[in-house]
Backbone bond lengths (Angstrom), bond angles and torsions (degrees), N, CA, C in turn:
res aa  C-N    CA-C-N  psi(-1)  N-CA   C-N-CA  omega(-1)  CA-C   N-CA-C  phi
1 X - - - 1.454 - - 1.528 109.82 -
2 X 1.114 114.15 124.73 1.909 124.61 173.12 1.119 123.68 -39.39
3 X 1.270 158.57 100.09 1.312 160.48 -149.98 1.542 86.90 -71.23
4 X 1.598 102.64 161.32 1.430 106.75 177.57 1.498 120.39 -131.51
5 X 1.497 129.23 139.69 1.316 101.68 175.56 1.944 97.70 -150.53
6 X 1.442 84.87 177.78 1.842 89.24 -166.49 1.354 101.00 -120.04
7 X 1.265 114.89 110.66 1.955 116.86 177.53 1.380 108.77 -99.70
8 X 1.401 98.14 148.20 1.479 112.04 -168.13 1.995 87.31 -94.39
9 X 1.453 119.89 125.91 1.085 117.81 -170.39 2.151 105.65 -136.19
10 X 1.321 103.51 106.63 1.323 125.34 -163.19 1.815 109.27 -79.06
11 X 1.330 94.16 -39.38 1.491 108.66 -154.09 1.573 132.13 120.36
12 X 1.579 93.14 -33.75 1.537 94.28 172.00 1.070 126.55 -93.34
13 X 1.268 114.90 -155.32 1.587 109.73 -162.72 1.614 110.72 -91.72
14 X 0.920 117.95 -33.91 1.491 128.73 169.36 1.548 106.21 -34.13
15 X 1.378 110.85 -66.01 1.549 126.16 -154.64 1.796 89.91 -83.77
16 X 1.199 122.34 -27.62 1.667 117.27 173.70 1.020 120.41 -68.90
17 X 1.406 117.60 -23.49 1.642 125.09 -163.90 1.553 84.87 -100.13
18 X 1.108 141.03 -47.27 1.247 130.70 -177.30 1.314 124.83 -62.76
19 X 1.992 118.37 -24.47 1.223 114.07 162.70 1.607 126.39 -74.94
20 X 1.572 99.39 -16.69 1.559 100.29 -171.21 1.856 109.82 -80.81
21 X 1.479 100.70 -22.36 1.585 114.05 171.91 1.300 106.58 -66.75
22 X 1.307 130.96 -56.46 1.256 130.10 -175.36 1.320 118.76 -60.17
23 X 1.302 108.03 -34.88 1.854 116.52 161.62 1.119 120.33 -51.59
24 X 1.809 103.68 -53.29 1.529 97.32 175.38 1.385 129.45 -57.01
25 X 1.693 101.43 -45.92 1.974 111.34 175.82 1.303 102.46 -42.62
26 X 1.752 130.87 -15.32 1.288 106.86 -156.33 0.960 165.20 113.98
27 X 1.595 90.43 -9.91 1.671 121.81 168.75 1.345 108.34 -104.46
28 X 1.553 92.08 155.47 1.737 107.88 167.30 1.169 112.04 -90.83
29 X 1.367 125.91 116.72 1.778 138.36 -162.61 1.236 105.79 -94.18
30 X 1.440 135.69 136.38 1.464 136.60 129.71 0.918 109.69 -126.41
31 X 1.651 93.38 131.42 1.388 132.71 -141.93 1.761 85.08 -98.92
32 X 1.425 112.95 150.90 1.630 126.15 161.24 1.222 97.82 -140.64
33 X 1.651 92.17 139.14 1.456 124.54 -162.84 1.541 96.13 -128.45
34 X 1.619 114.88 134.14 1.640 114.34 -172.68 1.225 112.54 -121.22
35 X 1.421 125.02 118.28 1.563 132.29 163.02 1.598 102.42 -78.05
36 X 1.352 114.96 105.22 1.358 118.54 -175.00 1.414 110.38 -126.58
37 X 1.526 119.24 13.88 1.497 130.59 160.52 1.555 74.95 90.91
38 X 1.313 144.27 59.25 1.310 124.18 129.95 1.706 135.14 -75.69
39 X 1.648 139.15 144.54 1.022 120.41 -155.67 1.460 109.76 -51.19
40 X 1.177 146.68 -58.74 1.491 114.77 -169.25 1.745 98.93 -126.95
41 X 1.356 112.06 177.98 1.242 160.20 -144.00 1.780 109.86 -77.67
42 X 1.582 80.13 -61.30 1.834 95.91 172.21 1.549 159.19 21.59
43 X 1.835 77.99 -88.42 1.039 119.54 171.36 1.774 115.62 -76.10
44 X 1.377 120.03 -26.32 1.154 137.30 167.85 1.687 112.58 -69.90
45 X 1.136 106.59 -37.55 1.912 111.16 172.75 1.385 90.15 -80.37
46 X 1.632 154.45 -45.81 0.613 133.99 -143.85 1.789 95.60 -83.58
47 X 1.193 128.59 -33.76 1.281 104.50 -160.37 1.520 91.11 -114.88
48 X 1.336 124.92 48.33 1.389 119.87 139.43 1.865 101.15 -102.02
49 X 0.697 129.64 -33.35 1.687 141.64 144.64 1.513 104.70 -6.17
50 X 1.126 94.01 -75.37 1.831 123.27 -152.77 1.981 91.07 -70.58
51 X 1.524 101.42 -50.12 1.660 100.86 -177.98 1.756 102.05 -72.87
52 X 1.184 142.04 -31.83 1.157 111.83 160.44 1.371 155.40 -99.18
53 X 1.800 80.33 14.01 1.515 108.96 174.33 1.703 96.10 -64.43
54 X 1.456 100.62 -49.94 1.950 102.34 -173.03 1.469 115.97 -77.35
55 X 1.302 104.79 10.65 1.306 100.32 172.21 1.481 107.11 65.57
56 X 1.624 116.92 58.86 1.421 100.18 -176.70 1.899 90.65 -156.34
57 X 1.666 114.22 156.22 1.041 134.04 -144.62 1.947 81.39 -93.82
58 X 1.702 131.87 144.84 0.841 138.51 -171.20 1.869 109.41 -140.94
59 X 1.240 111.12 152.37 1.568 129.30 168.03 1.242 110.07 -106.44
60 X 1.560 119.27 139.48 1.048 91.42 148.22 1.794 118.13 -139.44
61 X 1.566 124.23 149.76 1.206 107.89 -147.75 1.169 106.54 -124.90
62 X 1.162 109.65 172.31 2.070 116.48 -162.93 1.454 88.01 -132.12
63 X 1.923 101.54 113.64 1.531 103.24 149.45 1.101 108.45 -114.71
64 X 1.571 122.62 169.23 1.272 135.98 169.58 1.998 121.32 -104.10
65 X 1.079 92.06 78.42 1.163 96.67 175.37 1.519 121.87 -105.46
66 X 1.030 93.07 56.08 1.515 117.43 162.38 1.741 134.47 -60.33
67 X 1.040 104.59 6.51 1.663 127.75 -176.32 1.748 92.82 -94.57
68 X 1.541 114.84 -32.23 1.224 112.01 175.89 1.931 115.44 55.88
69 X 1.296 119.56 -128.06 2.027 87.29 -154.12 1.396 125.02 101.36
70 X 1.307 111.09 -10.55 1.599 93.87 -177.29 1.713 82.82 -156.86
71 X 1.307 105.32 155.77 1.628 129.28 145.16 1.371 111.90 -27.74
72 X 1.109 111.28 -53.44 1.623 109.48 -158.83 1.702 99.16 -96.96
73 X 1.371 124.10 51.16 1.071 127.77 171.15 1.422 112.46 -169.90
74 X 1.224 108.36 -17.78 1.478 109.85 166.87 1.649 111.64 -139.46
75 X 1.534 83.78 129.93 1.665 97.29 -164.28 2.009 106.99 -85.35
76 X 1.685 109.83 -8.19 1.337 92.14 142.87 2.057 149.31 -63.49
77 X 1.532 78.69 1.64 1.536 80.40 -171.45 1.735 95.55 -97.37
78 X 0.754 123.72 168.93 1.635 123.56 147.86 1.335 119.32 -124.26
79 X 1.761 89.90 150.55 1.736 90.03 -159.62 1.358 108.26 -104.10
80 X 1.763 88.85 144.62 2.082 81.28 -164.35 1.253 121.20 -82.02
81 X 1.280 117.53 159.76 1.644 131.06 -175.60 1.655 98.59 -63.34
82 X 1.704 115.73 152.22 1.175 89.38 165.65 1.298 135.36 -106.89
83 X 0.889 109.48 140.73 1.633 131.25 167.32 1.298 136.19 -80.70
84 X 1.355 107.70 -8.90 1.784 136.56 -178.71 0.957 97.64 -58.86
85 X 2.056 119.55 141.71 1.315 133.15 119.51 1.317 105.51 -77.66
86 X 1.256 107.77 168.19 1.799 120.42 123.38 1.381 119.17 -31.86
87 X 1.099 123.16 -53.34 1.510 122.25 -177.94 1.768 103.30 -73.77
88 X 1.390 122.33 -48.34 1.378 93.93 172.45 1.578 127.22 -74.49
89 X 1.028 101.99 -24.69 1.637 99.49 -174.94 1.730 112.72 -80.01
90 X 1.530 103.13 23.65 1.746 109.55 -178.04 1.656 80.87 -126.48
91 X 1.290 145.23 11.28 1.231 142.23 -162.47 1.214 112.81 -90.21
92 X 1.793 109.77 -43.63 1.215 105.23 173.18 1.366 106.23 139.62
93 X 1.453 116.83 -25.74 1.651 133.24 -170.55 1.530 90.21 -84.25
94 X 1.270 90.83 130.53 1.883 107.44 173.88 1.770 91.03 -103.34
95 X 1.371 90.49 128.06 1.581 112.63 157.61 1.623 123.25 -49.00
96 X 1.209 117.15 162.31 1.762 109.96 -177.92 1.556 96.23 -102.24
97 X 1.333 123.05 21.57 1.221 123.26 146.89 1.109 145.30 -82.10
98 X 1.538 107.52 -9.73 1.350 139.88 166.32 1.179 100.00 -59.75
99 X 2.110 108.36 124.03 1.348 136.92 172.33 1.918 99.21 -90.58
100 X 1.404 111.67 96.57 1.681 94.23 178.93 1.581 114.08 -70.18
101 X 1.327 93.75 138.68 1.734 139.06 -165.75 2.007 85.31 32.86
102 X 1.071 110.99 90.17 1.335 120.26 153.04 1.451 127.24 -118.82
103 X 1.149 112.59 0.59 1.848 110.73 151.84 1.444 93.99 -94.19
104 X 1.150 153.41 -60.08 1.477 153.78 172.92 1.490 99.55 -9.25
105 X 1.440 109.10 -78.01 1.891 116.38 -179.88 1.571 105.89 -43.65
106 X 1.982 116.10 -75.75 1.209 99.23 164.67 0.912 158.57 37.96
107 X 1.527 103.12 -103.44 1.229 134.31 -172.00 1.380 114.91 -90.01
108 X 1.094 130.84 -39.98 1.778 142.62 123.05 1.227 102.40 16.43
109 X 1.588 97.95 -82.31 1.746 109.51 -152.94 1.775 100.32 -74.11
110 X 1.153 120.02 -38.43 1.447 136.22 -168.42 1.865 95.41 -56.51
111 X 2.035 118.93 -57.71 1.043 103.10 173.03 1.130 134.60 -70.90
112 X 1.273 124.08 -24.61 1.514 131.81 153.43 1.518 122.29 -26.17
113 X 1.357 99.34 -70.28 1.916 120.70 158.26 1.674 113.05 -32.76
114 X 1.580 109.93 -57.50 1.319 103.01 -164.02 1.225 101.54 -76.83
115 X 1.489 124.72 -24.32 1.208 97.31 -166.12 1.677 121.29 -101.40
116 X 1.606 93.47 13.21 1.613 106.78 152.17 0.956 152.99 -80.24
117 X 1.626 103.46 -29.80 1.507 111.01 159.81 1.931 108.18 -110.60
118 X 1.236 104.41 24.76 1.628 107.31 137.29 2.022 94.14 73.33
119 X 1.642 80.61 43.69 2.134 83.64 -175.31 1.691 93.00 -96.70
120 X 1.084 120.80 175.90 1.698 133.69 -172.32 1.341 102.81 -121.23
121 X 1.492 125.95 -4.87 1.067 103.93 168.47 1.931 116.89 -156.33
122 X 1.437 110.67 176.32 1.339 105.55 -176.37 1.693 101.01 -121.07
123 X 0.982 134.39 144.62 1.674 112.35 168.22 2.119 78.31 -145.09
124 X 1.916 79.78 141.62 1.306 109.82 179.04 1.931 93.05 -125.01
125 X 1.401 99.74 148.20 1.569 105.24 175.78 1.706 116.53 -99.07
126 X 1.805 102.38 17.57 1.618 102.47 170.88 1.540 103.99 -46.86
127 X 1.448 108.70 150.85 1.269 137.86 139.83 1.695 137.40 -126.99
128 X 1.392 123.52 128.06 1.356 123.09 -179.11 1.844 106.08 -64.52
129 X 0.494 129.80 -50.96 1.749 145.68 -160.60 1.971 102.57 -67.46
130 X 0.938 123.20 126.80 1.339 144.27 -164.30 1.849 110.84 8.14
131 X 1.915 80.36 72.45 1.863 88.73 178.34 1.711 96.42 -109.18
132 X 1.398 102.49 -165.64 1.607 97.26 176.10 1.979 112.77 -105.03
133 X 1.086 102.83 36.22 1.681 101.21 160.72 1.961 93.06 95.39
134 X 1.134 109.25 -10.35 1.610 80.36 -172.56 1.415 123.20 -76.13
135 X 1.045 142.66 176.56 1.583 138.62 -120.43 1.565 101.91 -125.85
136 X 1.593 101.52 -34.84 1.643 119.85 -175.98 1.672 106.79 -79.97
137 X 1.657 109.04 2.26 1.567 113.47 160.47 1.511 134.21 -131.08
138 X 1.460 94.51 49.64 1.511 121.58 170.05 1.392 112.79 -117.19
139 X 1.413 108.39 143.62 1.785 123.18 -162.75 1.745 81.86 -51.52
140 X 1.609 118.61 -60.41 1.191 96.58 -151.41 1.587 124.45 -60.11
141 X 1.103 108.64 -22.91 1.485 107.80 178.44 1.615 103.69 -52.45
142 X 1.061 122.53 -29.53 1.630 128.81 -141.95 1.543 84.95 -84.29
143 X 1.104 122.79 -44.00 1.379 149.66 -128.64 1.695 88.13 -98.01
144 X 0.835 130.80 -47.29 1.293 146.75 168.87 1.694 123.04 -62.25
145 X 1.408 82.55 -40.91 1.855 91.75 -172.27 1.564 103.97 -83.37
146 X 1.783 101.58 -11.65 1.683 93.81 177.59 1.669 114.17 -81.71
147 X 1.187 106.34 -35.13 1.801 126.46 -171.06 1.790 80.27 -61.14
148 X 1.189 129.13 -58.70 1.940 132.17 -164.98 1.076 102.61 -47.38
149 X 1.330 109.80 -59.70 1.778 120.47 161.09 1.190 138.38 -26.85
150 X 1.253 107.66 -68.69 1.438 123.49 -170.66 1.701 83.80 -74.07
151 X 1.135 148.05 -60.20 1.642 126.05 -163.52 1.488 119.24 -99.91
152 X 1.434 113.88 17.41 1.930 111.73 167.84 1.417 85.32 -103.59
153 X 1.235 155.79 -4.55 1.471 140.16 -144.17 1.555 108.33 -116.73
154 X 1.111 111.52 155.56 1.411 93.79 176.51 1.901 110.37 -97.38
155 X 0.927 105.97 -28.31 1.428 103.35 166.13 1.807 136.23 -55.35
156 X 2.212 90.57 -22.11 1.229 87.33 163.80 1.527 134.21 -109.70
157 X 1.683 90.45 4.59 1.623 95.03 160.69 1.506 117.94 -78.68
158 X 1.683 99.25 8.18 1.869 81.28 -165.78 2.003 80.42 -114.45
159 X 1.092 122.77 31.01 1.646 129.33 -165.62 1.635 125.64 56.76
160 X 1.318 90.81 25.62 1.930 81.33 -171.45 1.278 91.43 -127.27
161 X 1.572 118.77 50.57 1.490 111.90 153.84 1.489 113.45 -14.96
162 X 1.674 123.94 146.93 1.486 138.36 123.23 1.532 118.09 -47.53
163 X 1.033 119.31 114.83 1.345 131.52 149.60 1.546 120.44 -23.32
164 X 1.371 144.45 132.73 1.609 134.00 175.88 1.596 71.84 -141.64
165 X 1.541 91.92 109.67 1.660 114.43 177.51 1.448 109.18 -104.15
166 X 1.702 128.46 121.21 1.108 132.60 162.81 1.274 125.73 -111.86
167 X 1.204 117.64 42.94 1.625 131.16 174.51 1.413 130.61 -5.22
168 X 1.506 105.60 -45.68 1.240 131.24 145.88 1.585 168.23 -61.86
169 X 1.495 80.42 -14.18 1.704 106.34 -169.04 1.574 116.57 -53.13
170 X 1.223 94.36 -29.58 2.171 87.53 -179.92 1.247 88.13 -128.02
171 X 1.535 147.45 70.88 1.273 145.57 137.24 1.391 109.03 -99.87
172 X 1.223 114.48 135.40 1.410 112.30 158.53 1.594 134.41 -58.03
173 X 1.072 148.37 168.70 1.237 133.98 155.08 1.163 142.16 -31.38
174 X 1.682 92.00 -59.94 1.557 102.03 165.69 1.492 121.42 -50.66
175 X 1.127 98.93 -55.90 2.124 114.82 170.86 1.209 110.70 -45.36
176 X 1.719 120.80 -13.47 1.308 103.74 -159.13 1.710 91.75 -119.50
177 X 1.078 98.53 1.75 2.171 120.55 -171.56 1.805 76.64 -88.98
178 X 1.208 115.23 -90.86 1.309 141.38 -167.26 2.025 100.52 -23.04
179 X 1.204 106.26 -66.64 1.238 129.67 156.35 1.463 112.61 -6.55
180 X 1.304 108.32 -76.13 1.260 123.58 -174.92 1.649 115.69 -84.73
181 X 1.301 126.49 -19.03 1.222 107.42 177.74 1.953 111.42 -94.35
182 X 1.744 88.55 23.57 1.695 77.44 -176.20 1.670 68.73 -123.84
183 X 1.112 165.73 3.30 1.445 161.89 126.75 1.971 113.70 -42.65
184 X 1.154 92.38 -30.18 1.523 109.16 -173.61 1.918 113.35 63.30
185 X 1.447 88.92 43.24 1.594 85.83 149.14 1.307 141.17 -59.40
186 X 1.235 124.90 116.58 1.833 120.42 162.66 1.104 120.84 -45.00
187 X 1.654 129.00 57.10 1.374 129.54 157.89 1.556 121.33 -29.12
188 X 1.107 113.38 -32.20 1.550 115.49 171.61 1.512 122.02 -72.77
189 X 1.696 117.44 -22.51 1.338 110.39 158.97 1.404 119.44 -84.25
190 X 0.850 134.11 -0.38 1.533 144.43 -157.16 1.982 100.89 -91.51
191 X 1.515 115.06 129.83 1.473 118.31 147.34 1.154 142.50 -131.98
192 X 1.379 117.23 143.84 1.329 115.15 -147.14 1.201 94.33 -125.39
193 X 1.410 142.04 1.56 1.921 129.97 -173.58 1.265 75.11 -82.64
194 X 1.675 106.94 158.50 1.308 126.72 132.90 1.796 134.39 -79.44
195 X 1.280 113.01 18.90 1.751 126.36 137.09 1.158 114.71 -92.37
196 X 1.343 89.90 -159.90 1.701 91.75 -161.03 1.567 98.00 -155.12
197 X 1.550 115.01 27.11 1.470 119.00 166.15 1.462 114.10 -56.47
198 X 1.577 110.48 -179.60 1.703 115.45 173.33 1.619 85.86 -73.89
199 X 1.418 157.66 -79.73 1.202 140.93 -151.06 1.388 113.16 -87.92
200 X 1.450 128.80 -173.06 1.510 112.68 162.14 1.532 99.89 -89.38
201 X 1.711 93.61 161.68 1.634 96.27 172.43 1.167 117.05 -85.89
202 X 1.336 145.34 29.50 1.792 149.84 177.64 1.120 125.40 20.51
203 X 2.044 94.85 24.02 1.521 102.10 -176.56 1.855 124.98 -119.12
204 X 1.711 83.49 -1.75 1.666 104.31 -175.19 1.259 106.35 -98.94
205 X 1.708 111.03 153.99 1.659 111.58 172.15 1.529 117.28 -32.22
206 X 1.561 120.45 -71.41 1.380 117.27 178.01 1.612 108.78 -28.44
207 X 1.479 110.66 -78.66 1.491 105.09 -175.82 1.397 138.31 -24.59
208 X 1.678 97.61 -43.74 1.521 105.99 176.79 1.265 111.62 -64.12
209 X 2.020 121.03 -56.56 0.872 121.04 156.96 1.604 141.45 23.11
210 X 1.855 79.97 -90.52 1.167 108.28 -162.76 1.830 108.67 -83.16
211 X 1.073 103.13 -31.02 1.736 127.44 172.17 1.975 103.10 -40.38
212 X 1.483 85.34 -56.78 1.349 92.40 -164.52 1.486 118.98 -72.54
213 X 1.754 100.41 -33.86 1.701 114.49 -178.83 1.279 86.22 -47.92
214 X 1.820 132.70 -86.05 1.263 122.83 -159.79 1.136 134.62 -42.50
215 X 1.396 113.32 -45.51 1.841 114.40 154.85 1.523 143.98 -15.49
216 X 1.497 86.05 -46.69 1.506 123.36 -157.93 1.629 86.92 -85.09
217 X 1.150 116.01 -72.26 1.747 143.05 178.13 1.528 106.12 -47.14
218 X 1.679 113.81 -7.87 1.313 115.36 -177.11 1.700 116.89 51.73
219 X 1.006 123.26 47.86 1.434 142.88 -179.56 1.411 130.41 -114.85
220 X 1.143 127.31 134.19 1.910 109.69 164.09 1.629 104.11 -103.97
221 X 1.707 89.40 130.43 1.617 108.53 179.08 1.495 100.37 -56.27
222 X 1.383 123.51 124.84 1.669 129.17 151.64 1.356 119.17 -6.93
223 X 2.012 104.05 -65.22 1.012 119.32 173.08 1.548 124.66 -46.74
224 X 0.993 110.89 -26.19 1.749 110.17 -156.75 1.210 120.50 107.62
């Protein structure tokens, strides 16, 4: 019988490279994709794209996070250009791009899911290594959210925890670029600005980000 697992699938490249790994390990993925009132749309076409690029069965889900909190949900804020190192974004200052506890919800609903239709595993495409400081993408959180797991669940009082797979967590960008073009991800469906123009704007954290992973990886982004 096919092992099963539930990927958290964004649009970008992070969460693509993590479904095409999980394909490879071997499982049959359905992917959930979240309309959570972020500013645009996009990124949501993009990773129904990405799920049937892999040939894999997808959700897609409506939260209301209407309490808003971050840039990327309320278009009174504006979202800042970046200005990030590595060294600041290990500083401690959370960006106003920060969704509060939005891998928390997530990942929530994702174990709920898996452990309904009886999958073994969860894979998220967090990484610690040149993100923008938020808190819900550090091992330890992960590390934590598995112990929550394994004892609110009923699967892990009976010892057969779900898996909360981070494949990724200490790769760099580049590693995680590199990663995927020997996985054969569609980097070209994939988005990573936080707008939602026809190009990216090469002016937001992601962009730089992601600008630089390919650089690094000696690559040209699809995108441009």
């Amino acid at each position: 019988m096919t092992k099963k697992a539930v990927v958290l699938l964004s649009g970008g490249l992070d969460s693509a490279v993590a479904l095409y790994l999980a394909r490879a390990e071997g499982y049959g993925c359905l992917c959930v994709i979240f309309d959570y009132g972020q500013r645009h749309k996009k990124e949501i076409g993009s990773a129904k794209k990405i799920a049937r690029a892999a040939g894999c069965p997808y959700r897609l889900i409506k939260l209301d996070f209407a309490h808003k909190g971050s840039s990327l949900l309320d278009r009174k804020i504006k979202i800042s250009k970046a200005t990030r190192t590595r060294e600041s974004a290990n500083s401690g200052t959370i960006p106003d791009t920060y969704v509060p506890a939005r891998n928390i919800v997530f990942l929530s609903f994702a174990l709920s899911l898996a452990e309904a239709i009886s999958a073994q595993a969860i894979f998220i495409g967090a990484h610690a290594q040149d993100y923008s400081g938020y808190p819900d993408c550090r091992p330890e959180f992960y590390r934590a959210f598995r112990r929550a797991a394994a004892a609110g669940t009923r699967s892990g009082s009976q010892k057969k925890a779900i898996l909360v797979k981070t494949p990724l967590i200490n790769k760099s960008k580049a590693g995680i670029i590199s990663l995927g073009v020997r996985l054969g991800v569609p980097f070209g469906s994939t988005w990573s600005c936080y707008q939602g123009g026809e190009a990216p704007c090469g002016r937001c954290d992601s962009c730089y980000f992601r600008a630089k992973g390919f650089k690094e990886a000696g690559l040209k982004d699809p995108l441009g």
